[in-house]
VMD Tcl script that builds the backbone (N, CA, C; Angstrom):
set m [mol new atoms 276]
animate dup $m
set s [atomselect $m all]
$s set {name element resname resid chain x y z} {
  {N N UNK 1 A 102.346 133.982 141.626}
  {CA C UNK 1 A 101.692 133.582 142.857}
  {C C UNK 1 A 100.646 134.612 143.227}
  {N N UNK 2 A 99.631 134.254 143.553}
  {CA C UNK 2 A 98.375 135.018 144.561}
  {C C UNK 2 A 98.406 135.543 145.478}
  {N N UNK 3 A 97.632 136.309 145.856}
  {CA C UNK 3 A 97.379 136.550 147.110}
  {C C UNK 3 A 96.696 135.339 148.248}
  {N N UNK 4 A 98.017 135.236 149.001}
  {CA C UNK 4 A 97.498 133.991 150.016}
  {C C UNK 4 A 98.035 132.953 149.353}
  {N N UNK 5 A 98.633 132.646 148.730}
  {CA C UNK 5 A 98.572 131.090 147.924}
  {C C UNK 5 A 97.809 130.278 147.179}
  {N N UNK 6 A 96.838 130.967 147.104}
  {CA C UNK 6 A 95.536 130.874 146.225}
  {C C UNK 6 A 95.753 130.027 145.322}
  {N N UNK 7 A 97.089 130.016 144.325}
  {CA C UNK 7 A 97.005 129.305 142.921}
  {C C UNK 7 A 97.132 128.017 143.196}
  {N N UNK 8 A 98.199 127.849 144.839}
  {CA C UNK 8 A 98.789 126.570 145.390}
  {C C UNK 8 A 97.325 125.777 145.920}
  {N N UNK 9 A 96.530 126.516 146.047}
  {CA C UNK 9 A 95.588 125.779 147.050}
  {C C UNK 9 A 94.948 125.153 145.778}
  {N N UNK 10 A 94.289 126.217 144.521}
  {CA C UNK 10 A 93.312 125.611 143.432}
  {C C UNK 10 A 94.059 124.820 142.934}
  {N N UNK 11 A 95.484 124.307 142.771}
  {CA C UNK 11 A 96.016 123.487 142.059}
  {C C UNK 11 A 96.221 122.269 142.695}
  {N N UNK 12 A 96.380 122.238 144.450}
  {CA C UNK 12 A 96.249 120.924 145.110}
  {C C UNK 12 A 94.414 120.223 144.947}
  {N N UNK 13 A 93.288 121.713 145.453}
  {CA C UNK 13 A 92.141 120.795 144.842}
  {C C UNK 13 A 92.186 120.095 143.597}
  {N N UNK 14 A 92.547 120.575 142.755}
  {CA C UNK 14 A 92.509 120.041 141.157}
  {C C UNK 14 A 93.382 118.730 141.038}
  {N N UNK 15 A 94.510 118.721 141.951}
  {CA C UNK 15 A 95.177 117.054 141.803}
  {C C UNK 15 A 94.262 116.557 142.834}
  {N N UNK 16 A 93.627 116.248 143.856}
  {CA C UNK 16 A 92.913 115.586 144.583}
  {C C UNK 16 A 91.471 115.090 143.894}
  {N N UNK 17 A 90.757 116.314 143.350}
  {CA C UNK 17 A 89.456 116.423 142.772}
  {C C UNK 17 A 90.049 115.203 141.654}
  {N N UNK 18 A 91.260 115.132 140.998}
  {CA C UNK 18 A 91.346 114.204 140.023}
  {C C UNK 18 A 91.370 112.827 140.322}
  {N N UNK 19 A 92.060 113.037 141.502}
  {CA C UNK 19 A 92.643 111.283 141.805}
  {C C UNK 19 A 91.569 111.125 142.422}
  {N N UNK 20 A 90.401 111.286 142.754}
  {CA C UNK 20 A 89.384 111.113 143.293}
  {C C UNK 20 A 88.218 110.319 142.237}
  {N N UNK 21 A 88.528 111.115 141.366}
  {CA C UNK 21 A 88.074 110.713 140.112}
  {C C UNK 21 A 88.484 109.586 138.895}
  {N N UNK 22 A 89.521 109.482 138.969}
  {CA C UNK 22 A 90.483 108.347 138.754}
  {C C UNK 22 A 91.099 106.805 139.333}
  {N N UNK 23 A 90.265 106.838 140.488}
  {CA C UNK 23 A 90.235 106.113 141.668}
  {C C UNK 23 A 89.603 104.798 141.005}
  {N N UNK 24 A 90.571 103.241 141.151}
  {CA C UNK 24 A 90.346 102.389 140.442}
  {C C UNK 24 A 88.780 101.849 140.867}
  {N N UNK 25 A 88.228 101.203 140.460}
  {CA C UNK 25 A 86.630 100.897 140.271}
  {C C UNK 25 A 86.762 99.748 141.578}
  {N N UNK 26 A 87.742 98.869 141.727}
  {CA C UNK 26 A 88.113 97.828 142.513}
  {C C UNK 26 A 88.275 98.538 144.536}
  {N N UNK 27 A 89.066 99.979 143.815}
  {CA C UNK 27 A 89.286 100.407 145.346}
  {C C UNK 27 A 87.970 100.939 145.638}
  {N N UNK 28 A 87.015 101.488 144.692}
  {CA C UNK 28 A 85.764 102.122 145.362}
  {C C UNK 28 A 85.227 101.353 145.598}
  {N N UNK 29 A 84.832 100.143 145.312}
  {CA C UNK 29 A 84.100 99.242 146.004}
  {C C UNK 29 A 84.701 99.000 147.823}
  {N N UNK 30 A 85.910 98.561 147.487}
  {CA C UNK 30 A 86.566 98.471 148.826}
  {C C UNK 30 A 86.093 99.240 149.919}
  {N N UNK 31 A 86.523 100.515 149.272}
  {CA C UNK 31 A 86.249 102.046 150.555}
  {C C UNK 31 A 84.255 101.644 150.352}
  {N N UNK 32 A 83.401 101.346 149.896}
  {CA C UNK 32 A 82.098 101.445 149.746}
  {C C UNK 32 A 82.000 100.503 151.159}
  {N N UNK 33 A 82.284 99.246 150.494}
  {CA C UNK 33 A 81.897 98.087 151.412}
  {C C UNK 33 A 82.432 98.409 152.961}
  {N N UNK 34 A 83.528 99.032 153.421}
  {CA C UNK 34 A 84.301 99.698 154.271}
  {C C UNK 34 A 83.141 100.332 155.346}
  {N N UNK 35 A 82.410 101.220 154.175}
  {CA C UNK 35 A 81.935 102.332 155.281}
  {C C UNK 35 A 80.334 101.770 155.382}
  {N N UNK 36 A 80.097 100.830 154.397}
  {CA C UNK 36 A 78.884 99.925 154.699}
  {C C UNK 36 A 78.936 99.810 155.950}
  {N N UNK 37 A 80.312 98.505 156.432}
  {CA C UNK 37 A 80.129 97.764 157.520}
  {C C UNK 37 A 79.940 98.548 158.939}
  {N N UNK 38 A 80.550 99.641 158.489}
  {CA C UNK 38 A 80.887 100.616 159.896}
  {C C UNK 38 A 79.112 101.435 159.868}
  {N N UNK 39 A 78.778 101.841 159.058}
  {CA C UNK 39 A 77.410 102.368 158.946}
  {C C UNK 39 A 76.591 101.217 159.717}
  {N N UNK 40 A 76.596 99.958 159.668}
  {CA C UNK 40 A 75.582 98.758 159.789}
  {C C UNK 40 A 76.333 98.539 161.644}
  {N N UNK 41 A 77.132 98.921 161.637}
  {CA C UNK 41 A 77.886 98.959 162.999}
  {C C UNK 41 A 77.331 99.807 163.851}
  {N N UNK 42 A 77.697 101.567 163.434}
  {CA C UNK 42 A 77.041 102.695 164.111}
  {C C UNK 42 A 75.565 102.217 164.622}
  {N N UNK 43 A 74.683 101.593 163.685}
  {CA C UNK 43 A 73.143 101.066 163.975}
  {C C UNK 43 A 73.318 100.463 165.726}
  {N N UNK 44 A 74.410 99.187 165.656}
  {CA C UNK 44 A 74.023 98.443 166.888}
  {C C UNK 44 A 74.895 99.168 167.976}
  {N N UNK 45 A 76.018 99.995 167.634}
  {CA C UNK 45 A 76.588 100.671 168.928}
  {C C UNK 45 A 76.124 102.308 168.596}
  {N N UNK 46 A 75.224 102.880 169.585}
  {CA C UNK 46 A 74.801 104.482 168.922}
  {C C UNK 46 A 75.904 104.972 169.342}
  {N N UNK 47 A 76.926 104.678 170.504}
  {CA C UNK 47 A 77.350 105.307 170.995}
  {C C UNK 47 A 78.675 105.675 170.172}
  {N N UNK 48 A 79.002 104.958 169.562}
  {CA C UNK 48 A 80.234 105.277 168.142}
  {C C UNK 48 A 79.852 105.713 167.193}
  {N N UNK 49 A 80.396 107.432 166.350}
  {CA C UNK 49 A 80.323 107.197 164.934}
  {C C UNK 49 A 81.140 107.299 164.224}
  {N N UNK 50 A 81.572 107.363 163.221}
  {CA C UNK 50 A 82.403 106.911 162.136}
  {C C UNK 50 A 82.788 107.877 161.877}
  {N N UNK 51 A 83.717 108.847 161.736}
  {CA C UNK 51 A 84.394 109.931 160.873}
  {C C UNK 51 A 85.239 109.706 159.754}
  {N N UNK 52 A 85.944 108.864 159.846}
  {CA C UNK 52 A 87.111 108.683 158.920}
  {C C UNK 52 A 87.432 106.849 158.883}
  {N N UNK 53 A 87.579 106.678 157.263}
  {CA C UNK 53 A 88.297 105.156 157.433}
  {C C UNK 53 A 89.695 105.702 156.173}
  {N N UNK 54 A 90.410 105.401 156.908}
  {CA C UNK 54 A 91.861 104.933 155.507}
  {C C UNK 54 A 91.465 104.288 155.072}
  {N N UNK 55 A 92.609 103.972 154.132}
  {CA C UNK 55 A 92.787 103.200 153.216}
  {C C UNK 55 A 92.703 101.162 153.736}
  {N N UNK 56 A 93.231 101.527 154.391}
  {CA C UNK 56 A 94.051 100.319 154.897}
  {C C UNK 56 A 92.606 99.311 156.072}
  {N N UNK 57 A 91.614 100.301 155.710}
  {CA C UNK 57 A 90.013 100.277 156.608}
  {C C UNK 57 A 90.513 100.343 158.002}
  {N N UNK 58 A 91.146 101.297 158.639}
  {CA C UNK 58 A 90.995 101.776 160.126}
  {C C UNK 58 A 90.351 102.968 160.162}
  {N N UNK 59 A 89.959 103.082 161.406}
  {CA C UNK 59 A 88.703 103.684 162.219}
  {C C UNK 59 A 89.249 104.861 162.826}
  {N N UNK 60 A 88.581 105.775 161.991}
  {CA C UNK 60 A 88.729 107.100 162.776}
  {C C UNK 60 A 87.406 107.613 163.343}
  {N N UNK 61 A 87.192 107.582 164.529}
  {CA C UNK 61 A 85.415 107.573 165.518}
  {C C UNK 61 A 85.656 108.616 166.356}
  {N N UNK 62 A 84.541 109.079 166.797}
  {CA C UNK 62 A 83.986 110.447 167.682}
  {C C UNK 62 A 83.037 109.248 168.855}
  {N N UNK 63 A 83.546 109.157 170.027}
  {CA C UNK 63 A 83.325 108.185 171.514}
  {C C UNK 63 A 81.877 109.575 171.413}
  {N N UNK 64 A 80.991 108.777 172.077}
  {CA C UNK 64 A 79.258 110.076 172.354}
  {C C UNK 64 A 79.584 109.592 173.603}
  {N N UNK 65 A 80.296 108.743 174.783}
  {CA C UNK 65 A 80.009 108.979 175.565}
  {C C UNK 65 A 81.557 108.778 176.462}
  {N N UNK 66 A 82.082 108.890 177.965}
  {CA C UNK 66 A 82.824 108.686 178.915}
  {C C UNK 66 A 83.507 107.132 178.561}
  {N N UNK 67 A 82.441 106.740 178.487}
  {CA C UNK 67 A 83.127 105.338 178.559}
  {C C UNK 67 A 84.043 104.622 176.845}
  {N N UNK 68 A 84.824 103.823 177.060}
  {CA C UNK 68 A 85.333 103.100 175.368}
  {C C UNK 68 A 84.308 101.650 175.760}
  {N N UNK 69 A 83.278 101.121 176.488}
  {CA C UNK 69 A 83.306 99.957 176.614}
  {C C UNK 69 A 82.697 99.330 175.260}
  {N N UNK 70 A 82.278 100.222 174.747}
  {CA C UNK 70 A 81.679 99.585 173.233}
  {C C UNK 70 A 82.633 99.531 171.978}
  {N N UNK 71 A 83.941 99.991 172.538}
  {CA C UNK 71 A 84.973 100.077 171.418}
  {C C UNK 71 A 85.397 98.445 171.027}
  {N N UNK 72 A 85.756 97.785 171.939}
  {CA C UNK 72 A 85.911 96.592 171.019}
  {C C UNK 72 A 85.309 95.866 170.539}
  {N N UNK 73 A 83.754 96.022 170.904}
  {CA C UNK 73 A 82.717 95.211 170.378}
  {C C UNK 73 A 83.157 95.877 168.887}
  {N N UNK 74 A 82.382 96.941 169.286}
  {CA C UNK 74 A 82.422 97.736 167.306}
  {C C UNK 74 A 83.346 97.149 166.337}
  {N N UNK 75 A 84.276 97.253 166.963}
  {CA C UNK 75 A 85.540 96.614 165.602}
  {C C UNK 75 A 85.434 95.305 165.667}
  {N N UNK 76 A 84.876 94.871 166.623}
  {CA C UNK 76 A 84.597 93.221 166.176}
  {C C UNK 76 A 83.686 93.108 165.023}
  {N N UNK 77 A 82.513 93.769 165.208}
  {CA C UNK 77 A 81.160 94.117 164.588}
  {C C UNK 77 A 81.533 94.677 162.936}
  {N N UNK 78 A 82.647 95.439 162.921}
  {CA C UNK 78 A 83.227 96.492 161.778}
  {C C UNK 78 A 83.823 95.200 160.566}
  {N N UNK 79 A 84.886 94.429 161.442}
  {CA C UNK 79 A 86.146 93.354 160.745}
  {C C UNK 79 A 84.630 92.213 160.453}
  {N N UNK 80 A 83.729 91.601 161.466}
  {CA C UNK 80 A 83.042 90.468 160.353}
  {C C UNK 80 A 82.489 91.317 159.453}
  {N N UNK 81 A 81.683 92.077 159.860}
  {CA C UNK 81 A 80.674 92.576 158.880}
  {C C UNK 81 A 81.371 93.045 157.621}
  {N N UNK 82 A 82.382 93.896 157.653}
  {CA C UNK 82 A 83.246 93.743 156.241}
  {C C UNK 82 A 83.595 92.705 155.705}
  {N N UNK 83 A 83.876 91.215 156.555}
  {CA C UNK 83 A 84.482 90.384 155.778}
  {C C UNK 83 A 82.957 89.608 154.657}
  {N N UNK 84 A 81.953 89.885 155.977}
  {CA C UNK 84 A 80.796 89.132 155.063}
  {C C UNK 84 A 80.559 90.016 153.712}
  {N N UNK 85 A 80.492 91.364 153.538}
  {CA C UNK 85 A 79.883 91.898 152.618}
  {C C UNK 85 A 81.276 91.728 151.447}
  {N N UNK 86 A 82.530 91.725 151.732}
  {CA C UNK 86 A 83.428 91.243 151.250}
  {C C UNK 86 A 83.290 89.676 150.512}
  {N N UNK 87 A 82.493 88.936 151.062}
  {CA C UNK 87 A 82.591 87.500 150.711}
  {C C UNK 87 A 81.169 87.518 149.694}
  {N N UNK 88 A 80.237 88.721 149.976}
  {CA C UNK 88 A 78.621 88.513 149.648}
  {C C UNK 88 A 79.370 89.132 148.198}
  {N N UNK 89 A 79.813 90.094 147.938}
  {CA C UNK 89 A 80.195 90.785 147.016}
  {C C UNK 89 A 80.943 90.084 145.587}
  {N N UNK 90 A 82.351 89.303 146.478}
  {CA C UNK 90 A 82.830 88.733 145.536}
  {C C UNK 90 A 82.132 87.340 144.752}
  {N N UNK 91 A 81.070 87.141 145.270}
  {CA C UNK 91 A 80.333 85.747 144.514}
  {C C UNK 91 A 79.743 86.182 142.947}
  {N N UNK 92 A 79.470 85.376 142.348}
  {CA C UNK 92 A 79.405 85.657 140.854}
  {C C UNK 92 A 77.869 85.805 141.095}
}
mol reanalyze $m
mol bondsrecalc $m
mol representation Tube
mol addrep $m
């Protein structure tokens, strides 16, 4: 062992850096189209931006202002707009 844990830390980057890399071709599209919709979202609400999506496409956002009143629009805005680029995508 290292000083600090050092070996623990380069060896968790190195399994992450992998599965990152290993990451099926089907899920990167997913997470792509994901942060599309929310990117094409941020455009019509400034006041939301996007930090984080899981897996599962939920919304991890930074509010720019006092108010949530633009929060449920957005995820309205987030769920079609994924489903369209979802539907634009899967056509032959």
């Amino acid at each position: 062992m290292g000083v600090g844990g050092r070996p623990i830390l380069l060896v968790a980057l190195a399994l992450v850096s992998t599965a990152c890399v290993t990451m099926p071709p089907e899920q990167a599209e997913r997470e792509a189209i994901m942060w599309d919709a929310a990117r094409d979202c941020e455009k019509r609400f400034n006041t939301i931006r996007v930090k984080r999506i899981d897996s599962f496409g939920r919304l991890w956002v930074n509010l720019l202002t006092e108010t949530t009143a633009d929060w449920e629009p957005f995820q309205a805005c987030y769920r079609e707009r994924r489903h369209e680029l979802m539907q634009a995508r899967s056509r032959p």
